[in-house]
C-alpha positions as CSV (number, residue, x, y, z in Angstrom):
1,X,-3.7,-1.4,30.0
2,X,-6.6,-2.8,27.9
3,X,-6.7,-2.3,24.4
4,X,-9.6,0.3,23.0
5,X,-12.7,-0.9,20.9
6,X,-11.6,0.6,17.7
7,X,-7.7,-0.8,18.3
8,X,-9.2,-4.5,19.0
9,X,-11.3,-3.8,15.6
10,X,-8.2,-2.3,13.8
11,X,-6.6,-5.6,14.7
12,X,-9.4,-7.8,13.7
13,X,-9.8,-6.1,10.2
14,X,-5.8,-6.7,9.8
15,X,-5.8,-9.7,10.5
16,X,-8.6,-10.6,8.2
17,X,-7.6,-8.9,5.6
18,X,-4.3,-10.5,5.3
19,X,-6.1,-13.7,5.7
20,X,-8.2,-12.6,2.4
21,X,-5.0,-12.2,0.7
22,X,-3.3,-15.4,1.9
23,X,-6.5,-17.1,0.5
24,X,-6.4,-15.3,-3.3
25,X,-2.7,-16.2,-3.1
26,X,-3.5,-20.2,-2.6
27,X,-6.5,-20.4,-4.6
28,X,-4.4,-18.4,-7.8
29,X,-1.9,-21.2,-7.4
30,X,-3.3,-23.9,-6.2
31,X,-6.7,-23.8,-8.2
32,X,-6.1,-22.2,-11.2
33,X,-2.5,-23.3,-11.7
34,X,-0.8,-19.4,-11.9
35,X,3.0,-20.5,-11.2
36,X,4.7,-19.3,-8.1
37,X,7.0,-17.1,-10.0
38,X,4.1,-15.3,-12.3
39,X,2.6,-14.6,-8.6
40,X,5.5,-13.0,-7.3
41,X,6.6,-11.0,-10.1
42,X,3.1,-9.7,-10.1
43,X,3.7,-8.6,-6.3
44,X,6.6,-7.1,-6.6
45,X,5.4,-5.3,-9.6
46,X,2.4,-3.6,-7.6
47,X,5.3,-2.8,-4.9
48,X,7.0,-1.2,-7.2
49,X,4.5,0.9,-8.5
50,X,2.7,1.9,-5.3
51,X,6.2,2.6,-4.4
52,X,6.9,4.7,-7.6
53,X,3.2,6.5,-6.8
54,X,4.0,7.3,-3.2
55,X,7.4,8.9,-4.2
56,X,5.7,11.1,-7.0
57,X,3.3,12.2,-4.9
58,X,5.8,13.3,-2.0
59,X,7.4,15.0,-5.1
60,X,4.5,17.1,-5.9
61,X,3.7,18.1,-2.9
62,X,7.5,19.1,-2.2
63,X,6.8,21.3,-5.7
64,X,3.5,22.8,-4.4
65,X,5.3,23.5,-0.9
66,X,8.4,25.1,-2.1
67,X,6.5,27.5,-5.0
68,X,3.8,28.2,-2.0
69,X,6.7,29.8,-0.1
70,X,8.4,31.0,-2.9
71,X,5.4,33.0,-4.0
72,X,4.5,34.4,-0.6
73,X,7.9,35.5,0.0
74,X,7.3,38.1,-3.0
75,X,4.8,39.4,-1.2
């Protein structure tokens, strides 16, 4: 089965996108002489903190969720 327009595109933009990133990477290190280890602790330190983000927002909305049904119940 052939692959749709948009999931060829989706592809496309993927793969470009984390040839962008490949290309910052090099030219950080290789151009402007950032060390290796500066570069990764700065990745894992955006990890982290998307990762810290995404679990605060499942949190709230676990809040919101539960006092929704909590309040709707006393009706």
């Amino acid at each position: 089965m052939a692959a749709s327009r948009a999931a060829k595109r989706f592809r496309r933009t993927m793969v470009l996108g984390v040839l962008a990133l490949a290309t910052l990477v090099w030219a950080a290190i290789d151009q402007f002489g950032v060390p290796v280890d500066t570069v990764v602790e700065l990745a894992l330190g955006s990890a982290l903190m998307v990762v810290i983000a995404i679990v605060g927002a499942g949190l709230f909305v676990a809040l919101w969720i539960g006092l929704r049904r909590l309040l709707r119940r006393r009706d």
